[in-house]
C-alpha positions in Angstrom: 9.2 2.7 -42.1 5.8 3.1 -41.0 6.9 1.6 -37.4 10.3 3.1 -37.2 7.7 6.5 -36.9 6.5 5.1 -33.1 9.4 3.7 -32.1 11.4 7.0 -32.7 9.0 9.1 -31.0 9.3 7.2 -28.0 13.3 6.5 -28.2 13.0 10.5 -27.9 10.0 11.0 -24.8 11.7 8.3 -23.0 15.8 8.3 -23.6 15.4 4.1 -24.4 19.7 4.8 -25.4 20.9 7.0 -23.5 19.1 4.6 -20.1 20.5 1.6 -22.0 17.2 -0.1 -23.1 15.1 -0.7 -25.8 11.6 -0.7 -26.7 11.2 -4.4 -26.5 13.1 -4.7 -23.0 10.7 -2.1 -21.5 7.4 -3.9 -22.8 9.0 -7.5 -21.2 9.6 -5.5 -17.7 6.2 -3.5 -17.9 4.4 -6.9 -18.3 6.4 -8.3 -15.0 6.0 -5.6 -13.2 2.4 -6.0 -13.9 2.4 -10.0 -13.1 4.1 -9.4 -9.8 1.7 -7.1 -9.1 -1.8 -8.2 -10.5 -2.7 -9.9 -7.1 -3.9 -6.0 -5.9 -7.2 -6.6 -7.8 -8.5 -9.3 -5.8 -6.4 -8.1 -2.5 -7.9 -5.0 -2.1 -11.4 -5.6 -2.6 -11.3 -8.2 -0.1 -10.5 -5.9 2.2 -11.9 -2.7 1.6 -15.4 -5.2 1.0 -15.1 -5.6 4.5 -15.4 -2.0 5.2 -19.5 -2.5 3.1 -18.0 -1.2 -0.2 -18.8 -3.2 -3.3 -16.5 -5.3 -4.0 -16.6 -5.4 -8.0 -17.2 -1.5 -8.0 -14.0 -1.9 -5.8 -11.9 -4.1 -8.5 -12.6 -1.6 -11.1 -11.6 1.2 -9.4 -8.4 -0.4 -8.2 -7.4 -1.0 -11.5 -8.2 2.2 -12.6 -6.5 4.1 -10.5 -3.4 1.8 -10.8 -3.5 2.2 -14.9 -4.2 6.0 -14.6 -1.3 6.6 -11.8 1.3 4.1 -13.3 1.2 5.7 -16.4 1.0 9.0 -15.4 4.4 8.1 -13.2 6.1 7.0 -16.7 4.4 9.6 -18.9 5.2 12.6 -16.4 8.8 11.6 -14.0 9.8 9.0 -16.3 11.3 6.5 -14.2 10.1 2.5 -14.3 7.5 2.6 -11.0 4.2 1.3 -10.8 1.1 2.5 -8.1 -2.2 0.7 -7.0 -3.8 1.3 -3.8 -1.2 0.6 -1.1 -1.3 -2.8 1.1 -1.4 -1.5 5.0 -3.1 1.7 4.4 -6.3 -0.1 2.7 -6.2 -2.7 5.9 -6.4 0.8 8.0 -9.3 2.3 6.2 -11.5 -1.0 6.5 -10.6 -2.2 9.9 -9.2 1.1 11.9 -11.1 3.5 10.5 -14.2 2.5 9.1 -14.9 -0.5 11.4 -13.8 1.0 15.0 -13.9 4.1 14.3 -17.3 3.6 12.6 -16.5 6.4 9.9 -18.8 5.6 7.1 -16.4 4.5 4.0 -18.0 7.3 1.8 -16.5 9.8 4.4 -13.3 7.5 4.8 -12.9 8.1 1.1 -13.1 11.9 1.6 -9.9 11.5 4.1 -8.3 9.9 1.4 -8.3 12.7 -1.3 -8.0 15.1 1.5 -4.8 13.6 2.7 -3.8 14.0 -1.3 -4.2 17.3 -1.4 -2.5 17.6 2.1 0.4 16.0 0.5 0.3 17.7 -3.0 0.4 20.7 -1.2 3.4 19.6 1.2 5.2 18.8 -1.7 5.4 22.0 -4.2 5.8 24.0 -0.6 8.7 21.6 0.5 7.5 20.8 4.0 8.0 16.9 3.2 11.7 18.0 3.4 11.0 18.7 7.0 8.9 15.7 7.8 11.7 13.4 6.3 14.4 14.9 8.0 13.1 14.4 11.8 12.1 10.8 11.5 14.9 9.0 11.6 15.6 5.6 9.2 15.0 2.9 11.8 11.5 4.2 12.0 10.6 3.9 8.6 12.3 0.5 8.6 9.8 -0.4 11.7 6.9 1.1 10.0 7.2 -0.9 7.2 7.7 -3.9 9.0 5.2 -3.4 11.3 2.4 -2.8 8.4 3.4 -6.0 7.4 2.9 -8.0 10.6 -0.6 -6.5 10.3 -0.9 -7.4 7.2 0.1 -11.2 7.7 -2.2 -10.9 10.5 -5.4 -10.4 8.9 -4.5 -12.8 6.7 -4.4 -15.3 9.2 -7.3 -14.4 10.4 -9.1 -14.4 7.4 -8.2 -17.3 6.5 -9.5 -19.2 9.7 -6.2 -19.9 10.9 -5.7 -17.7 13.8 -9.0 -17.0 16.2 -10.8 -15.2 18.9 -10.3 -17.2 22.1 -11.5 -15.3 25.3 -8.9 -16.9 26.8 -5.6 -15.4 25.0 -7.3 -13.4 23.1 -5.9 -15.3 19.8 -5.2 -19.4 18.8 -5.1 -21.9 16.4 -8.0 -22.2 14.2 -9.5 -25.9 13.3 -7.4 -26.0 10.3 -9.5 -28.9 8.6 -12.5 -26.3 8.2 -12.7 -25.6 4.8 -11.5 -21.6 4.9 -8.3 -22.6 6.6 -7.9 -25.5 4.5 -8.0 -23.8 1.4 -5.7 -21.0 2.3 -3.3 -23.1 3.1 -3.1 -24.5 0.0 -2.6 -21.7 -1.6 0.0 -20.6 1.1 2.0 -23.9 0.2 1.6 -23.4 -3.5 2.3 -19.5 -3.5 5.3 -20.7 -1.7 6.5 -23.0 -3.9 5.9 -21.0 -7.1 8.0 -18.1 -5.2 10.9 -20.3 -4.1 11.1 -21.4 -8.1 10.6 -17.6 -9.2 7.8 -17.9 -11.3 6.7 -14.5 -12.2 3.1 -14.2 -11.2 3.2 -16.4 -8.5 0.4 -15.2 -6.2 -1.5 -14.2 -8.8 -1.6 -17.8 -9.7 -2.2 -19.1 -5.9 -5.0 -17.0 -5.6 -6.7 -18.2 -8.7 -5.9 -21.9 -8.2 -7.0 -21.6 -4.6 -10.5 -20.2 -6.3 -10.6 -22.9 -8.6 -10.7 -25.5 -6.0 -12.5 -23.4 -4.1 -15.2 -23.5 -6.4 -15.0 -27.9 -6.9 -15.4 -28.0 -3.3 -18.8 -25.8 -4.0 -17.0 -22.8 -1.4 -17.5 -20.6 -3.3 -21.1 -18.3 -3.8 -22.0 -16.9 -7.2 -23.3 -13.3 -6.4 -26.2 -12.6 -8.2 -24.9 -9.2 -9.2 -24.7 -8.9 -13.4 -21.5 -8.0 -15.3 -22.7 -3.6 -16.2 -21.5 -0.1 -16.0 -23.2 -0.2 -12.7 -20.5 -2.9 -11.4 -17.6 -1.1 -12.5 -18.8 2.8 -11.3 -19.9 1.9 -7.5 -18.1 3.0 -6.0 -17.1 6.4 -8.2 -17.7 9.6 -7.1 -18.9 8.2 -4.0 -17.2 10.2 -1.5 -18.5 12.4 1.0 -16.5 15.3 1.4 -18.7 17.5 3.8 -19.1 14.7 5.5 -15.5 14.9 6.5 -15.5 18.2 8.0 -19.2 17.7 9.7 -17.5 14.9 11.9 -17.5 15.9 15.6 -17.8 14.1 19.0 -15.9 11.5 19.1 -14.6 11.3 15.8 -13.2 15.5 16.5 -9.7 14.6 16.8 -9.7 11.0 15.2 -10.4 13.2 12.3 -6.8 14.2 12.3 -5.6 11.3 13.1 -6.8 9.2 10.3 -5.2 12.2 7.6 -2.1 11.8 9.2 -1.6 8.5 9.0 -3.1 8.4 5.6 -0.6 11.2 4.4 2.7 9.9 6.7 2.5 6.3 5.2 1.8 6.8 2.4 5.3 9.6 2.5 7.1 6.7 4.1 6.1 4.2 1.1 7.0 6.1 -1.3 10.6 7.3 0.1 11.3 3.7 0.6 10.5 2.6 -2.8 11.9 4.8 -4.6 14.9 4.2 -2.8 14.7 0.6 -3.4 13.6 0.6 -6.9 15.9 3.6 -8.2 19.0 2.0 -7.0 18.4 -0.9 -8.3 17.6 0.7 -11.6 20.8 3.1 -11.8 18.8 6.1 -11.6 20.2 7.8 -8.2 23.4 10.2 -8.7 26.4 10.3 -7.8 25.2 12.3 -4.4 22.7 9.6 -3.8 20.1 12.0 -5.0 16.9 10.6 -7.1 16.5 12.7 -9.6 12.7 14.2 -10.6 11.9 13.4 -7.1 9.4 16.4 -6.9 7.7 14.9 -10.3 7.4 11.6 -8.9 5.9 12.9 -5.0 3.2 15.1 -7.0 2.6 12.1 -9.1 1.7 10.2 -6.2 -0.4 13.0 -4.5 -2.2 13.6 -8.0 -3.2 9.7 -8.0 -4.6 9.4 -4.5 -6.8 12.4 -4.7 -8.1 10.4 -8.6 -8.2 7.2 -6.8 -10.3 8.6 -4.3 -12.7 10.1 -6.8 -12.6 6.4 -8.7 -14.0 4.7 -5.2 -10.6 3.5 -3.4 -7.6 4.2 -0.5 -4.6 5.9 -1.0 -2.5 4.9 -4.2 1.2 4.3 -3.2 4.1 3.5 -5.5 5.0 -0.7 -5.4 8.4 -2.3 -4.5 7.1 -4.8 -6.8 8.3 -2.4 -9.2 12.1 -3.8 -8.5 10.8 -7.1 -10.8 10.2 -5.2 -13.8 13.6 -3.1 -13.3 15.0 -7.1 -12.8 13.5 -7.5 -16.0 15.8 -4.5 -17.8 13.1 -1.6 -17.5 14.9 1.5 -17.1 12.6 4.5 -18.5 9.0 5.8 -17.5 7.7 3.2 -20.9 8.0 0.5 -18.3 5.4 1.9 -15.8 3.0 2.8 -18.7 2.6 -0.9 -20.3 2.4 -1.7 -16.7 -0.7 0.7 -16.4 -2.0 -0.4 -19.9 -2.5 -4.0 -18.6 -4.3 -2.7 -15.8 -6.9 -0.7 -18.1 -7.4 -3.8 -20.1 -7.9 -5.9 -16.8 -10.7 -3.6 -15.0 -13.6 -4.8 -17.7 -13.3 -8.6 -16.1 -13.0 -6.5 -12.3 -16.5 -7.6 -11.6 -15.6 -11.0 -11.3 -13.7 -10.3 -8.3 -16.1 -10.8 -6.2 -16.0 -14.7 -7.2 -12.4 -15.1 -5.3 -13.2 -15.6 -1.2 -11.1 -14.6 1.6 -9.4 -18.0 1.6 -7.9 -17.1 -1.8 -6.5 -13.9 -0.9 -5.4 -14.7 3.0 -2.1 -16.8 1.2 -1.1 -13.2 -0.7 -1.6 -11.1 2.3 0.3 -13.1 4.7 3.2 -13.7 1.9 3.4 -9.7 1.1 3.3 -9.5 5.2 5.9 -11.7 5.4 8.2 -10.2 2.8 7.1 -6.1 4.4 9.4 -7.6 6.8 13.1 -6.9 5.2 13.3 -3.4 6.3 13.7 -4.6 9.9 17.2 -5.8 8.6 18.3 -2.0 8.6 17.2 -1.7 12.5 20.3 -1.1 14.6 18.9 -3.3 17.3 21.8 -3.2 19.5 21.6 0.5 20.1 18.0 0.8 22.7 17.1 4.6 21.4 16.3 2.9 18.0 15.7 -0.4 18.7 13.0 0.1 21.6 11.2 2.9 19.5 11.3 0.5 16.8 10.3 -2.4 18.7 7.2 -0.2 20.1 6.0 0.8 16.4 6.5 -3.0 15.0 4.6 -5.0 18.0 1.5 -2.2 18.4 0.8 -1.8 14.7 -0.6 -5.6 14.7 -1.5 -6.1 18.2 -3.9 -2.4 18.4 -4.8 -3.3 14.6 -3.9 0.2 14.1 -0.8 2.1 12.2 -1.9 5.4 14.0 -0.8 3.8 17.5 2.5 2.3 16.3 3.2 5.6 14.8 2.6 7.6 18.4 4.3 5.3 20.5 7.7 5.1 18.0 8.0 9.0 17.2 7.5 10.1 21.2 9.7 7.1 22.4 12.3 8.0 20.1 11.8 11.9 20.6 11.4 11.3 24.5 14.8 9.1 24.5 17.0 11.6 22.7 15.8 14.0 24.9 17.1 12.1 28.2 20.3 10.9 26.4 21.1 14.3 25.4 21.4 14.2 22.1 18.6 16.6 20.8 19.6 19.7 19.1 17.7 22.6 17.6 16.5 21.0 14.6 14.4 18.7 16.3 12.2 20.5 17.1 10.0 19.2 14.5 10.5 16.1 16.2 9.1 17.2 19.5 6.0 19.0 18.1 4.9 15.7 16.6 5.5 13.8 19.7 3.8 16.3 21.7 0.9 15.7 19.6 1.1 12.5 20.3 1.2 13.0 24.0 -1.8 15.2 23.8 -4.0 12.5 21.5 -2.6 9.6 24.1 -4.4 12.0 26.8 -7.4 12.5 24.8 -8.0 9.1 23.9 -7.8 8.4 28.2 -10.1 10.6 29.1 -12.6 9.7 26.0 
């Protein structure tokens, strides 16, 4: 009796029946979903340490903000997704906009939240409506795959295996040095573990790679103790006049970086929702996801905390699609997925023990699989596939998003126009391409 109580109270919050699920069922897919997606707290502090943020301070806060916005997504739109900071847009903040932009990462983390209010306030007015309706589906097939070409790519180059040569401007690394070694072991053993299904498995690549990273002695024990002081670094951190105070060169870059912080992260979320609430039942008979607006200011709501906890924009997971493999139907799914990250930020500081050999293996695999969408490309038609094509090669080869982003809207908006196919109502369409025209011009004469 005393657990019937606890079990009834969330049989009613979350509709286990009526979603055909159960208590149990939603626990087992939480903890999946969690397992599939546990490699985020040594990913993204490898890469937003490159940017000069602390990397333990960095661990906590990406579990933090994962625990408080997957549970928030279960506790407030009900349906089985889990967030962390977002692979793609954390490789943009360290490398794009912190590193050649030279935006100090205090102020980068003010364009964060800002693009989270941006958003938040895009949503409850319904101007995403209008943003989702102009660009069209192959685009945000490209993006996606794009983002993870760039992805794989800095993990090949973190992991020694692809190199400056003045020459060609990239080539094989000496793959017996010990960084390249290493990470491909653990790209052979992720690979195996994933070809078996093993739930977990680059989770487990990247800690085995560490382990024999540290018999080899490749690894470096930072002399920085386990505290509060570890764990808040990065907190409260960002620089919000700072944002506004940028000029100069920065004047329109400004812009630029919110944009591509807010369009992404719309474009990650639209296609993983898709993915994981079709896969889940969820969607109606109109193909409609029901609570959409719940789920969008959900999102918005757990950039703008993540930003405030020390970390880029927080992005709902495909991984998500494992725990809904698993049976989760209902919101309880996301929240025991956002309770195991809670419990795993007090061991965050040890992050900084896993080196960029251990995470290169996950970020070219996640690369690799950011590369389905591609599959929806009508490549036989040129006014999607050459857009596309634009947005996929200059996202890796600029190491930017932004640029893949302007050269795929205003090729696509530029081709319509000379086919002859525009109407009225894209006129949306042509403003943003125009934009684009204007920051290709600015960028020229800068």
């Amino acid at each position: 009796m005393i657990g019937a109580a606890p079990a009834g109270a969330l049989e009613r919050y979350f509709a286990l029946s009526a979603r055909g699920t159960s208590a149990r069922t939603e626990v087992l897919a939480g903890a999946t979903t969690f397992l599939t997606m546990a490699y985020i707290v040594l990913v993204n502090p490898a890469i937003l340490g490159q940017a000069g943020m602390p990397v333990a301070a960095v661990a906590a806060a990406t579990c933090f903000a994962a625990a408080f916005a997957s549970i928030l997504m279960g506790l407030v739109a009900n349906v089985p997704l889990a967030l962390a900071p977002g692979m793609g847009l954390n490789a943009y903040f360290s490398f794009t906009v912190v590193q050649q932009m030279g935006i100090p990462w205090p102020i980068a983390l003010g364009c964060v939240l800002i693009s989270g209010i941006a958003f938040l306030l895009l949503t409850l007015t319904g101007i995403r409506q209008l943003i989702v309706a102009v660009i069209p589906t192959h685009l945000f097939a490209a993006v996606a795959g794009g983002i993870g070409l760039f992805i794989g790519f800095i993990g090949l180059k973190n992991a020694g295996i692809v190199v400056a040569n003045p020459a060609t401007f990239v080539s094989l690394g000496t793959l017996s040095e010990p960084s390249a070694a290493l990470a491909l072991f653990g790209l052979l053993l992720i690979g195996v573990l994933s070809v078996w299904n093993v739930r977990g498995a680059m989770l487990i690549g990247i800690v085995a790679t560490t382990l024999v990273a540290w018999m080899f002695g490749q690894v470096t024990v930072a002399s920085e103790p386990y505290s509060l002081a570890a764990l808040i670094g990065t907190a409260f951190k960002l620089d919000i006049p700072g944002v506004f105070g940028l000029g100069g060169s920065h004047g329109l870059g400004l812009l630029e970086v919110l944009f591509v912080f807010l369009f992404v992260d719309l474009f990650d979320n639209i296609g993983t929702l898709v993915a994981v609430t079709k896969r889940a039942g969820l969607m109606d008979a109109a193909g409609r996801i029901p609570g959409l607006n719940r789920i969008l200011i959900t999102d918005a709501v757990s950039t703008i905390v993540g930003s405030v906890a020390g970390t880029s924009t927080v992005t709902s997971y495909v991984e998500s699609a494992a725990g809904v493999q698993a049976g989760g139907r209902t919101g309880l799914t996301a929240v025991v997925t956002g309770i195991l990250f809670l419990l795993t930020m007090f061991v965050a500081p040890y992050a900084q023990l896993v080196p960029l050999a251990a995470t290169a293996p996950a970020l070219i695999v996640v690369g690799g699989l950011m590369l389905l969408p591609l599959t929806e490309v009508p490549w036989e038609d040129p006014l999607s596939a050459i857009p596309a094509f634009l947005t996929v090669a200059l996202i890796p080869l600029t190491f930017s998003i932004a640029n893949g982003l302007a050269f795929g809207i205003t090729a696509h908006a530029i081709l319509k126009l000379m086919r002859g196919t525009a109407t009225r109502a894209d006129w949306f369409l042509f403003i943003l391409a125009g934009l684009f025209v204007v920051r290709f011009a600015w960028m020229g004469a800068a």
